[in-house]
Structure formats: C-alpha cells, structure tokens
N, CA, C and O of each residue as an XYZ file, in Angstrom:
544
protein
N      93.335    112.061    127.845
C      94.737    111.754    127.973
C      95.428    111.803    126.603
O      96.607    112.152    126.540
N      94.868    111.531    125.716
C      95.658    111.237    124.602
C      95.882    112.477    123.696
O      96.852    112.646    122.957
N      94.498    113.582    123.923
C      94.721    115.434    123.427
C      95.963    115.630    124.009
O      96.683    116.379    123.349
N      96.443    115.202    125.022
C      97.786    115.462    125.654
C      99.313    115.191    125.516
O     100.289    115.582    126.157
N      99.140    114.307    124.350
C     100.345    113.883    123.997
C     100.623    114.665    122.822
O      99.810    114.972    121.950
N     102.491    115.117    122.906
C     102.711    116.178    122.008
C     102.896    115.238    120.820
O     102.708    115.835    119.761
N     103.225    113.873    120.664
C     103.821    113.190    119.096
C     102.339    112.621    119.497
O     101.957    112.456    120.655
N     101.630    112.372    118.394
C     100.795    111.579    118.020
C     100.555    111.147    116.711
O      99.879    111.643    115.810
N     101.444    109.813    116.790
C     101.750    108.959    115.394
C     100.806    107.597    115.112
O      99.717    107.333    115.621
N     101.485    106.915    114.255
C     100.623    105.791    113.653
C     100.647    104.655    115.452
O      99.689    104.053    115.938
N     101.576    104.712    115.809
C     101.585    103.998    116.528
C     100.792    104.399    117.936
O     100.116    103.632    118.622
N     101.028    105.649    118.155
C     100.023    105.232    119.471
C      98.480    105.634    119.067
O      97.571    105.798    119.882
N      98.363    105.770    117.492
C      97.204    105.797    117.607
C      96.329    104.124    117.502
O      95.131    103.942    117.714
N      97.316    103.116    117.131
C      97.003    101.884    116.957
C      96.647    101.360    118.289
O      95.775    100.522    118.522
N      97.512    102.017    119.237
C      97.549    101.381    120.520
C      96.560    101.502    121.317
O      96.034    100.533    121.865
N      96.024    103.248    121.546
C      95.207    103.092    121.797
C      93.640    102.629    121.445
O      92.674    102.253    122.108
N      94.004    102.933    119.644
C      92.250    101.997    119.760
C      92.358    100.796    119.706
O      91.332    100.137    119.543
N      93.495    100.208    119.812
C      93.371     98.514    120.235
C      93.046     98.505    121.741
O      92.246     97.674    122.170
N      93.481     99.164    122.345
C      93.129     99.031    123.622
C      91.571     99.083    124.038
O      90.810     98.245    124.523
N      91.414    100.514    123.614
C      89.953    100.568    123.556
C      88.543     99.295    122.995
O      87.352     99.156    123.273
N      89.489     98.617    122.142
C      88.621     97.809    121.369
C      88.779     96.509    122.345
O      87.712     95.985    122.662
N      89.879     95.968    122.822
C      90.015     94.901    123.604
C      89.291     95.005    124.990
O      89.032     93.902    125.472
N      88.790     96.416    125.965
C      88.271     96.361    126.973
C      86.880     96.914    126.742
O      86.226     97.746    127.371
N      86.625     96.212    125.666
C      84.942     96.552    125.014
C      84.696     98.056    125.258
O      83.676     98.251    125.920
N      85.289     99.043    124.938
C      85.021    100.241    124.092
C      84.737    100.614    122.998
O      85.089    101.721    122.589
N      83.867     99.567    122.113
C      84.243    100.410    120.873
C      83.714    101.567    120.461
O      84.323    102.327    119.709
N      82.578    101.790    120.901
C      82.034    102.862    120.327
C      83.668    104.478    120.481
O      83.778    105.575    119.935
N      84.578    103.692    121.516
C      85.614    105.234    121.552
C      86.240    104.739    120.585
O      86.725    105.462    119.716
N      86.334    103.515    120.566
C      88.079    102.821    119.670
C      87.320    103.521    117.941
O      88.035    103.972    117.046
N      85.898    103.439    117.873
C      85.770    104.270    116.432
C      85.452    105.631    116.342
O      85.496    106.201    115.252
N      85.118    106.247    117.435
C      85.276    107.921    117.499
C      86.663    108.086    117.010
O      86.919    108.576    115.910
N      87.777    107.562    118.065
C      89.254    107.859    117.865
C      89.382    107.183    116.357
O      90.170    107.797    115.638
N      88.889    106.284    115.881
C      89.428    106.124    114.330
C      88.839    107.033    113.450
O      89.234    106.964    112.286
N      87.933    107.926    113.737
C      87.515    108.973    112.711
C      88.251    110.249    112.930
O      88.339    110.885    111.879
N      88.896    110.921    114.112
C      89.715    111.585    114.266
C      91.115    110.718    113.759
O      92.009    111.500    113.435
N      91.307    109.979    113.688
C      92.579    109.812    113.167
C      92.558    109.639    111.651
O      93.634    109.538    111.060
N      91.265    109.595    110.903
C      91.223    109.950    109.494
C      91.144    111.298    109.036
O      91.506    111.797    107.971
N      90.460    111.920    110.304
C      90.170    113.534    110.373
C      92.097    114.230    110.074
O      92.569    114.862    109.129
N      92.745    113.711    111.402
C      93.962    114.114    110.993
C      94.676    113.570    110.321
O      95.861    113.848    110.507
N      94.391    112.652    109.339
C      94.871    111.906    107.436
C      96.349    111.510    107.998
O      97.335    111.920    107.386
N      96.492    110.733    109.136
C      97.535    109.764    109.665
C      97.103    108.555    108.509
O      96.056    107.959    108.256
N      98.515    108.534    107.951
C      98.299    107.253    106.643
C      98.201    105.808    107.656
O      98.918    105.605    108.636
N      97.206    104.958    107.176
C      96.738    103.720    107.794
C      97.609    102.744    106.761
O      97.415    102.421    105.589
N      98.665    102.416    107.729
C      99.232    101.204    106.733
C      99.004     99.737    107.445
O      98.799     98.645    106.915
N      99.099    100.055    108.669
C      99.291     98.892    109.618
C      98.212     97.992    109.820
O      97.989     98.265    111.000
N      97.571     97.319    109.597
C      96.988     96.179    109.412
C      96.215     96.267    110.463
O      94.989     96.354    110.400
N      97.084     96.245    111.810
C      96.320     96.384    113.282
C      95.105     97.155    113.399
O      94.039     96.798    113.901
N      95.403     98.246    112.875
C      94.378     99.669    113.040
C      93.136     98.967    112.911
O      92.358     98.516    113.751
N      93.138     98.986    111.431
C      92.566     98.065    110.593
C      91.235     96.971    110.968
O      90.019     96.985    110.773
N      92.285     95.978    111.659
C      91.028     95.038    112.270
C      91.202     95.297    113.522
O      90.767     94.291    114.082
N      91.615     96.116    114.425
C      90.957     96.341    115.676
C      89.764     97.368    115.365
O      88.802     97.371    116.133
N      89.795     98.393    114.075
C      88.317     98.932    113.797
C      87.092     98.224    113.350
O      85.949     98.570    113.651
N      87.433     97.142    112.561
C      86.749     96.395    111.960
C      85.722     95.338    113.281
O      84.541     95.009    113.389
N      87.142     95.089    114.174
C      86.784     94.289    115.454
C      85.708     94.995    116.300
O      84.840     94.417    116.953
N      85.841     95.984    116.222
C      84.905     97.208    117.245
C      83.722     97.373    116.156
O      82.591     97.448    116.635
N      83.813     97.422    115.098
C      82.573     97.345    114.201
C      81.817     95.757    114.418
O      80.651     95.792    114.809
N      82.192     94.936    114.275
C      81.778     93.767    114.416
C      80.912     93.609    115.814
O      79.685     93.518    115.840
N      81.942     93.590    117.195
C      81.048     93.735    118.518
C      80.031     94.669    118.797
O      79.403     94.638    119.856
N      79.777     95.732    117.657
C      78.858     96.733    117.729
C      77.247     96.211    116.780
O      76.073     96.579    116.728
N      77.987     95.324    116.253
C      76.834     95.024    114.992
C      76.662     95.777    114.171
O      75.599     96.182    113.701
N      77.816     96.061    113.895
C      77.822     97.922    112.442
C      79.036     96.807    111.665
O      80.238     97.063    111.740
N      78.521     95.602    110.952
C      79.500     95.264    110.196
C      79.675     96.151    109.068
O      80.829     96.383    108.710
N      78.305     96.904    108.196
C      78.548     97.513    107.371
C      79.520     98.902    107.054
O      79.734     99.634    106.088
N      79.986     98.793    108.537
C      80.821    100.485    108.697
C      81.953     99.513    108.464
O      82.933    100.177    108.127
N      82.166     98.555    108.490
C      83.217     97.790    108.816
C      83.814     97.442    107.234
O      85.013     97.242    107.040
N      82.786     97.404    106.142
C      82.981     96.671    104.923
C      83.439     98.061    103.958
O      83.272     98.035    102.738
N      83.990     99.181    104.612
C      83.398    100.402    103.875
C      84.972    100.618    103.287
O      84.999    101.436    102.368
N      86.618     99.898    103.730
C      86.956     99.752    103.404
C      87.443     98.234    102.901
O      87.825     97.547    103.849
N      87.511     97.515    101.486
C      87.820     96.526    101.087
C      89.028     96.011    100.361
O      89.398     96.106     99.191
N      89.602     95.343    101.599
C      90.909     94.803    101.543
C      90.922     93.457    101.928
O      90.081     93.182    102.784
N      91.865     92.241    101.420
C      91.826     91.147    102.496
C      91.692     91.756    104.102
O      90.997     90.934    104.698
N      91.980     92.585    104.801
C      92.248     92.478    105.787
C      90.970     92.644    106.535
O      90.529     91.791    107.304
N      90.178     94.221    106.171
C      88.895     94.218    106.345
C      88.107     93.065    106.100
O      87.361     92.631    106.977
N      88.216     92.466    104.856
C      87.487     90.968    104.769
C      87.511     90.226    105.838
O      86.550     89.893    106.532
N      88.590     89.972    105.967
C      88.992     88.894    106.755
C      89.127     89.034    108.376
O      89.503     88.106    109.093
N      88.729     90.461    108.894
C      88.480     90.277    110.098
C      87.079     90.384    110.329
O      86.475     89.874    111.273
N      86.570     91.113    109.365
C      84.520     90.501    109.504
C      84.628     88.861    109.127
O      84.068     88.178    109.984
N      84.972     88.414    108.497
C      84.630     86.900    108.730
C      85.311     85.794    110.336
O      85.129     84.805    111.046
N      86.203     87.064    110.029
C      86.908     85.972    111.829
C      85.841     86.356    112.852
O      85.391     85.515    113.630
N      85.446     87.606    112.850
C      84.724     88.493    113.598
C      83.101     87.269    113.597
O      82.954     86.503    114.549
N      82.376     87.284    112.777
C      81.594     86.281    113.014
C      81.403     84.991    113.073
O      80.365     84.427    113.419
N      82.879     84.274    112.574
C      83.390     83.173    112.778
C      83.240     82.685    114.656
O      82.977     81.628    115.229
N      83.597     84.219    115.163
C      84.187     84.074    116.735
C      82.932     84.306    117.728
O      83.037     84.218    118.952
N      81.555     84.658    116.947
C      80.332     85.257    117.485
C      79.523     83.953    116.834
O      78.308     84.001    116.640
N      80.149     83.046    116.589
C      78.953     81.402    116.190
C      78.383     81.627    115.237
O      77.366     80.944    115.114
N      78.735     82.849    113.843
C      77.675     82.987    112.787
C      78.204     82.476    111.669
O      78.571     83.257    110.792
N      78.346     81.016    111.486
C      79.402     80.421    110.366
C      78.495     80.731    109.521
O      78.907     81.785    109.037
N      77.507     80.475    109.033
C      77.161     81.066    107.652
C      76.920     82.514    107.504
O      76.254     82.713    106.488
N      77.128     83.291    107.956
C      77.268     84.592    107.757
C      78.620     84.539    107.379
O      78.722     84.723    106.166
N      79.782     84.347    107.983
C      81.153     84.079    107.658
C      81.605     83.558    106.061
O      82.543     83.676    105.273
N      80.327     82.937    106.161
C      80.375     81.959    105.185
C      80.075     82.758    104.038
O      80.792     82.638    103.045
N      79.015     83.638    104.038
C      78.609     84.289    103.329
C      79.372     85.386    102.930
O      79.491     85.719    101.751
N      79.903     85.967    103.889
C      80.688     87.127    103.633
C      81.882     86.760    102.817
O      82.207     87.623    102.001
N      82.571     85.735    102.848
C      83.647     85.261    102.145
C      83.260     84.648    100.865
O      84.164     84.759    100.036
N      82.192     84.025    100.422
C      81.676     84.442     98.921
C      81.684     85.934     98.595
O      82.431     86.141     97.639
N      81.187     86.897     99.001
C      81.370     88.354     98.862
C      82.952     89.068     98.238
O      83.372     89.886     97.420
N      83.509     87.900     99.490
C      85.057     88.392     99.411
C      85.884     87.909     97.948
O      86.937     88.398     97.539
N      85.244     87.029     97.428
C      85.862     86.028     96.449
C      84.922     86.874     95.145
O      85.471     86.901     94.043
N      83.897     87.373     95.244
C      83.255     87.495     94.071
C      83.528     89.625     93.820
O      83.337     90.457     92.933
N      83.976     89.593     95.023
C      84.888     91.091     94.641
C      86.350     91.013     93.995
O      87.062     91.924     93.573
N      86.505     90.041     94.036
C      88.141     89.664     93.484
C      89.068     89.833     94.564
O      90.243     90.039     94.261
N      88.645     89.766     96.139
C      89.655     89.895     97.049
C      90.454     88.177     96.665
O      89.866     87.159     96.298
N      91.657     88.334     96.869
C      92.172     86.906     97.091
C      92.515     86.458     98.745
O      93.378     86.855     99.528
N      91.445     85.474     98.871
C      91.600     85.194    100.774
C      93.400     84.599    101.424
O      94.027     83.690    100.881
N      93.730     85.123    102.235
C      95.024     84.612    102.951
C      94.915     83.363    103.659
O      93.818     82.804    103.673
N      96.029     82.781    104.325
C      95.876     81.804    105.241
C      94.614     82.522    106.702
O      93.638     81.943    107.177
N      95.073     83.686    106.993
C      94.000     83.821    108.319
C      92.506     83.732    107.794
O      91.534     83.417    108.481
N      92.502     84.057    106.488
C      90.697     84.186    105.733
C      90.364     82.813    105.780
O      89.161     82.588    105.916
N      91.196     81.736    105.695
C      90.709     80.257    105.876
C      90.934     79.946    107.447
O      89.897     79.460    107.900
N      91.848     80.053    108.335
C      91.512     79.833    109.274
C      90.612     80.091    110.147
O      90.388     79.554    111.232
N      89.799     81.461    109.300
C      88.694     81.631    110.203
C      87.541     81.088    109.596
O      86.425     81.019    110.111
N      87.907     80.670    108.362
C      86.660     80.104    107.719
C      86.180     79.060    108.380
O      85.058     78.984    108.881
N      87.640     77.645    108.394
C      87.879     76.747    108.977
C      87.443     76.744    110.597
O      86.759     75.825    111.049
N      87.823     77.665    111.281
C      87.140     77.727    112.693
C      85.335     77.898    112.296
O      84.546     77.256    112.990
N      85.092     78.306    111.778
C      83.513     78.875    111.861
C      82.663     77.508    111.408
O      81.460     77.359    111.623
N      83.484     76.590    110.774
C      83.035     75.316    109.979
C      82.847     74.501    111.319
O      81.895     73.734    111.457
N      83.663     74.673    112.160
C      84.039     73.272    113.039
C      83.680     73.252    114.162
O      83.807     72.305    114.939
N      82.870     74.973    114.523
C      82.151     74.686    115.415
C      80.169     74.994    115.538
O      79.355     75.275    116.417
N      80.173     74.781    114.401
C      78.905     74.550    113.893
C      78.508     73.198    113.166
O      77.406     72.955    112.674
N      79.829     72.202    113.199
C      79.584     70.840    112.277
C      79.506     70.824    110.910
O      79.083     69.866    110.262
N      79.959     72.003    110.390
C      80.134     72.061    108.454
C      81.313     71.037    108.368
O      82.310     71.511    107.823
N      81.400     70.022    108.694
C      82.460     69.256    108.260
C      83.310     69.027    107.150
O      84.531     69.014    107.000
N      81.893     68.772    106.085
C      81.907     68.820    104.441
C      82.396     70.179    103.871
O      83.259     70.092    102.997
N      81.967     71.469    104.242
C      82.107     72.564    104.308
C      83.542     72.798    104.529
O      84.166     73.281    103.585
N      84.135     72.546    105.566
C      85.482     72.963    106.208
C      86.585     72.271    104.944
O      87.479     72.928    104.412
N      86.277     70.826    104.634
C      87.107     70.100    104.166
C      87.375     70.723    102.501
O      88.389     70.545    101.826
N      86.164     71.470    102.121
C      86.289     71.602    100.747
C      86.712     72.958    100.741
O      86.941     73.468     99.645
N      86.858     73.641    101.792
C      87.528     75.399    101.948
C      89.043     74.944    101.884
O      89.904     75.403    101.134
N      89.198     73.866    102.905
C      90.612     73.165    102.720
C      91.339     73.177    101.571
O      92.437     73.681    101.335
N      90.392     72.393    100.702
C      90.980     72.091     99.371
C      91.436     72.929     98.727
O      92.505     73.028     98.124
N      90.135     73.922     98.922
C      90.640     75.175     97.815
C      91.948     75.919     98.358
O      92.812     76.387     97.616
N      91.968     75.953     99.458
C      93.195     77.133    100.007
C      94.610     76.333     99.415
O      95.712     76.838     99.203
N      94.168     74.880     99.225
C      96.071     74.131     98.679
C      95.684     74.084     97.384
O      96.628     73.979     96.601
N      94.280     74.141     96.754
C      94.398     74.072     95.159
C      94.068     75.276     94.404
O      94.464     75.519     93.264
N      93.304     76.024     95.133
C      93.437     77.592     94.292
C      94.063     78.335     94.656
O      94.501     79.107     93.803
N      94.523     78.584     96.232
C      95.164     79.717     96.867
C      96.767     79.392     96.955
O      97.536     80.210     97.459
C-alpha cells in the first residue's frame, strides 16, 4: 500500500512505522525505516526516532537501536526497558548516556523514575530526583 502513494514525506513515513511498531510489527516498522534512509528523507521528528528505537527494543536488537546517539535514542532505550521490568539495565544504560556527554531530559528521568519504583530502588529513584533539580 504505501509503494502506492504518489507524495511520500516525513510524515506518512512516521505514521506508518508508528503504526507498524504499535501493532507489534517491528521487524516491518524497521525494514520501512531503512528504506526511508535508503530514500535520505531528513529524520527530524523525534517520533520516527523512538518508534524505531521502540521496535528495536521489543525485538531485543537494542544495539541497532544505540547506533544513533541522541537524548532521544537514549532515552527511549531506557523507557523501553524501564517498560519491560529491566530497571537496572535502564539503569545502566543511562550511566552510558551521562558518560557520553548526552544531557538526560525530563522524559530520561521519568523513565528512570518509573523503572526505580517498580522494582523498589526507592533510594535509587530519590537520588535520580535530586540530580534532575540539582544538575539538570
């Protein structure tokens, strides 16, 4: 369906691999993201982004996922295993993120913060806290 459309822009290419990625397709939602690098559609939109990252994550190919490094990529592999019960992997990955010089956003702590609270890092959660009002 989509060889069929005569405009094929940033946007429906977002759409459809979000789609794809939300009804557990990913293995298409990242075929279609390599044709859409194939045809060098500039990736500005954030969405693209972590709905590829998201489809990397449910695949267990985080490393295809880390291949571009941005907060955003960061930060949807850590939500990404934040949301799959792997707080210290999350945990881990966001030391990664900090010792590349990414600077984490509010969503990079909220998923930190989720991954803390449902594994009982209590101590953990409270001192990510801190930092996001005293370093970030």
């Amino acid at each position: 369906m989509f060889e069929k459309l005569q405009v094929k822009n940033l946007f429906s290419w977002t759409a459809l691999i979000s789609g794809l990625v939300q009804s557990g397709n990913g293995v298409d939602a990242l075929y279609l993201f390599i044709e859409m690098r194939r045809e060098r559609v500039d990736i500005v939109d954030p969405l693209v982004l972590s709905s590829t990252v998201g489809a990397c994550a449910n695949l267990a190919v985080l490393e295809l996922g880390k291949q571009r490094k941005d907060v955003v990529s960061w930060t949807s592999i850590i939500v990404g295993a934040a949301q799959h019960g792997r707080a210290e992997e999350a945990l881990t990955i966001y030391d990664g993120m900090v010792r590349a010089g990414i600077k984490p956003n509010e969503v990079t702590f909220v998923g930190l913060i989720y991954a803390c609270s449902h594994v009982g890092f209590v101590s953990k959660g409270r001192t990510l806290f801190r930092s996001m009002i005293d370093d970030y």
